[in-house]
C-alpha positions in Angstrom: 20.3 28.4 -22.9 19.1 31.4 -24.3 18.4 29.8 -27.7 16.1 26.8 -25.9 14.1 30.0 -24.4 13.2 31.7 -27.2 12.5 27.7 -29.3 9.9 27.2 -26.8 8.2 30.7 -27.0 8.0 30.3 -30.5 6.4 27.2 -30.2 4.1 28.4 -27.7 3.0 31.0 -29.8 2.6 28.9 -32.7 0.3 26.6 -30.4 -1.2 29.4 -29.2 -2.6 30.6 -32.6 -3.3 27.3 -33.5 -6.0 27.2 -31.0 -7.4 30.7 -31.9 -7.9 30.0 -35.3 -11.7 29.3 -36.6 -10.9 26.4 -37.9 -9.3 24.8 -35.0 -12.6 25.7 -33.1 -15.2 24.7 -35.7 -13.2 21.0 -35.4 -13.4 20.9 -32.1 -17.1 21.7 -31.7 -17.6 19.1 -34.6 -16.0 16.9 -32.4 -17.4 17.5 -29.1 -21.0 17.5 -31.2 -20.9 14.5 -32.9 -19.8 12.6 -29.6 -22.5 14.7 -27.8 -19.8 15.5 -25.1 -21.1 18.0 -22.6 -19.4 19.9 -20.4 -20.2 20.2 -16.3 -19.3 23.1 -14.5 -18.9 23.5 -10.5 -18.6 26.5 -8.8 -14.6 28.2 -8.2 -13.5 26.9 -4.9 -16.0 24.7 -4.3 -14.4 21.1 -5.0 -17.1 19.2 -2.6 -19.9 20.1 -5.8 -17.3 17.5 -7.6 -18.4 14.8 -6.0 -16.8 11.6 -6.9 -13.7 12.2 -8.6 -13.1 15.0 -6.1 -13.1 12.9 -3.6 -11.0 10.8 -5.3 -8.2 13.8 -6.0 -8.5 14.5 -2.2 -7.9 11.2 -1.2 -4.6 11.2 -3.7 -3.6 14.8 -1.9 -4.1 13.3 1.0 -1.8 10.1 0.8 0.9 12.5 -1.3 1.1 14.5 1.6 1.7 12.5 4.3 4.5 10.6 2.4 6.1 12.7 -0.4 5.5 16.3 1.0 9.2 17.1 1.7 10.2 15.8 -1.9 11.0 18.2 -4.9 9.9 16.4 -7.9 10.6 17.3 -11.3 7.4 17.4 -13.9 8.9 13.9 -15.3 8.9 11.8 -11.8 5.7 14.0 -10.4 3.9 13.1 -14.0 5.0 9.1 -13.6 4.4 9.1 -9.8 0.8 10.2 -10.4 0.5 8.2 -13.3 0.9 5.0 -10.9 -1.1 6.7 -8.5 -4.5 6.6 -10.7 -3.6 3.4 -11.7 -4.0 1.7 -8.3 -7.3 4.1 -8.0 -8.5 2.6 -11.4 -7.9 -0.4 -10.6 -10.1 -0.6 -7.5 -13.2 -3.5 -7.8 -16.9 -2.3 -8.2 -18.5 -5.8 -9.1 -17.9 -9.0 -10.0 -18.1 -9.3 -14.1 -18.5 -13.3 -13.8 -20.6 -15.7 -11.8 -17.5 -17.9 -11.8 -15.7 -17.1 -8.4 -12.5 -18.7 -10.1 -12.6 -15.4 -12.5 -10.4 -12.8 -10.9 -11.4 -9.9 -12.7 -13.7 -7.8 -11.5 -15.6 -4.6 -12.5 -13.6 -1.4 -12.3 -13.1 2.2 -13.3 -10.4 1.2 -15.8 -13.2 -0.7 -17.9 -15.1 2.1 -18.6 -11.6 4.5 -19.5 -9.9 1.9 -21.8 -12.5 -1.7 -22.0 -10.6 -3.3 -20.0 -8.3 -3.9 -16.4 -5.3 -2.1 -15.6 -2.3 -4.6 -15.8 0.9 -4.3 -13.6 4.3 -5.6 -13.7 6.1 -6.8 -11.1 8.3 -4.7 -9.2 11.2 -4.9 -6.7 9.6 -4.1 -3.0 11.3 -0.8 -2.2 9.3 -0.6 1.0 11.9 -2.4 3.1 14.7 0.0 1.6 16.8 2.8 3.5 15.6 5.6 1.3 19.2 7.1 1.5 20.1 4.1 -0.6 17.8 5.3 -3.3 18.3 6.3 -6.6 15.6 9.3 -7.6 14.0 6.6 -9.7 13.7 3.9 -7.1 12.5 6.5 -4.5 9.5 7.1 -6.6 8.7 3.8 -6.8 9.2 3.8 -3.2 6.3 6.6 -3.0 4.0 4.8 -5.4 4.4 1.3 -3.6 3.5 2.8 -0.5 0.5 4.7 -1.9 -0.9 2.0 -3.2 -0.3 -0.1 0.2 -2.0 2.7 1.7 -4.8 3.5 -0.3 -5.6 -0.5 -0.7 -6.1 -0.5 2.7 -7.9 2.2 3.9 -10.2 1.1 0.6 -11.0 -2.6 2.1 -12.2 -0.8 5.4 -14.2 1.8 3.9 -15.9 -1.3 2.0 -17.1 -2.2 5.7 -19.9 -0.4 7.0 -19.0 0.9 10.7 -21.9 1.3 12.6 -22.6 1.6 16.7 -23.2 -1.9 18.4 -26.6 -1.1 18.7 -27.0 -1.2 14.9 -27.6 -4.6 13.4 -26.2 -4.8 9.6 -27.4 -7.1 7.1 -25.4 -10.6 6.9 -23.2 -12.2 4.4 -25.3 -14.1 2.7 -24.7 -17.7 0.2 -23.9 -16.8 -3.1 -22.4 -13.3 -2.6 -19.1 -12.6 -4.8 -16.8 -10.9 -1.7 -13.4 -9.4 -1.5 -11.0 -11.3 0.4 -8.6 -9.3 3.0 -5.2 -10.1 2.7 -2.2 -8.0 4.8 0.3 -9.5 2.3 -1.2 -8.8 -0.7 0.2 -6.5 -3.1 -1.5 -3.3 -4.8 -3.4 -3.8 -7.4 -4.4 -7.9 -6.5 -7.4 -8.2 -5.4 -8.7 -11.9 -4.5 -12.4 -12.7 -5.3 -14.1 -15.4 -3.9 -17.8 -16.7 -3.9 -19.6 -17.5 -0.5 -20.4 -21.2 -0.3 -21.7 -21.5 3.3 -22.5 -19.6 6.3 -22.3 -20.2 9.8 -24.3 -17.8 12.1 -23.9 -17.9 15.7 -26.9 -18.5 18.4 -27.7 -15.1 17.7 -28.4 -15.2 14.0 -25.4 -13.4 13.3 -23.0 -14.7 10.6 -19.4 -15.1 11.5 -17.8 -16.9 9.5 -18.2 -18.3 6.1 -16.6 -20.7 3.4 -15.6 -19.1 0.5 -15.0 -20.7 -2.5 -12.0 -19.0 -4.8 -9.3 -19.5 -8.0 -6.7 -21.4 -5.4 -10.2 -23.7 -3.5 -12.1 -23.3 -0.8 -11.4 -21.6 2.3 -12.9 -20.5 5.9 -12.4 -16.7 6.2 -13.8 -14.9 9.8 -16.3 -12.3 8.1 -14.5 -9.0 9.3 -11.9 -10.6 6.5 -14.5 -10.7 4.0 -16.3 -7.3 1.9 -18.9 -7.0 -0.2 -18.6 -5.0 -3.6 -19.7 -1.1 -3.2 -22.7 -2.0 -5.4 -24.0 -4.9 -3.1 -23.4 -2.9 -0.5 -25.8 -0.1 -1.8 -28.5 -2.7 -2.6 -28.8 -4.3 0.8 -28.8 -0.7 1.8 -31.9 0.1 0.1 -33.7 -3.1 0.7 -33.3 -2.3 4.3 -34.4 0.9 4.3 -37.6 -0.6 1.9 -38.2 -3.4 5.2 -38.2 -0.5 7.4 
């Protein structure tokens, strides 16, 4: 044991000059230079100046606490666990690449980390598992699965803008690429469809709509239906322009 110790302090300190050499640092800032990477900086203790991916590392904090919080992880199955974890986040839709509704790939963060979608195997539900039957392995799939049931989820309804009764938001309208919801579907699935027709009520409200996708053509009530976070900001603006 004591022989491990003293291996990894020497390696430590060998890394450790490594990186205080002046030629590590002048290859660095080549680096950096040449790919005119600049840094950001946000005040200590102040994760809100993050903005986006802050809110996205609350959001995982979040989830891990409600459901793994009594677990001690080693670094291996804490490393994995939130490896799957930004995977599902990754793999979330911002638009639709394709005017072909029959294309189910959208636009997500994973394009713009590695050029192209996150892929997933299938896996064995562990949902519906005693978790005293669990290996340590199959428990943290067990954590992961339900993360991603979790985070899918609350993601479809923050996709739907919640205002009082009194505020009228804009309707679904022909030709918009939507995200169909589905209580059975899996993480990382996300059915796309196209709208092919709408049918408002007496009060000019649209209820329901067809929606054309891969597997045909359905009729979906609309609070089953959600525009990408990018349409949604659009038809925000053009209503603030009307007004």
């Amino acid at each position: 044991m004591q022989r491990i110790f003293w291996q990894r302090a020497k390696t430590l300190r060998e890394l450790y000059q490594k990186i205080d050499a002046t030629e590590h640092n002048d290859e660095v800032n080549d680096f950096l230079a040449d790919r005119r990477v600049q840094w950001l900086f946000i005040p200590a203790h102040s994760p809100h100046h993050g903005g986006l991916w802050e809110a996205g590392i609350k959001v995982a904090k979040t989830f891990l606490s409600k459901i793994g919080n009594n677990y001690n992880y080693t670094f291996e199955e804490l490393s994995t666990l939130l490896a799957q974890i930004a995977t599902y986040m990754n793999s979330r839709p911002i638009s639709p690449i394709s005017d072909d509704p029959s294309d189910p790939q959208p636009l997500t963060p994973a394009h713009f980390l590695i050029g192209r979608a996150l892929d997933a195997l299938p896996e064995i539900n562990r949902l519906e598992q005693q978790i005293g039957s669990l290996s340590r392995w199959n428990y943290i799939q067990r954590v992961s699965q339900d993360f991603g049931y979790r985070w899918q989820t609350e993601y479809l309804i923050s996709l739907q803008r919640l205002t009082k009764w009194r505020d009228v938001s804009s309707n679904i309208a022909e030709g918009n690429f939507v995200l169909l919801v589905n209580d059975n579907e899996k993480p990382q699935q996300w059915p796309l469809g196209r709208v092919l027709e709408i049918f408002p009520g007496t009060d000019g409200l649209v209820r329901v709509a067809s929606v054309k996708t891969s597997k045909g053509v359905f009729r979906r009530d609309v609070r089953k239906l959600r525009r990408f976070p990018l349409d949604n900001d659009e038809s925000l603006r053009k209503e603030h322009s009307d007004q």
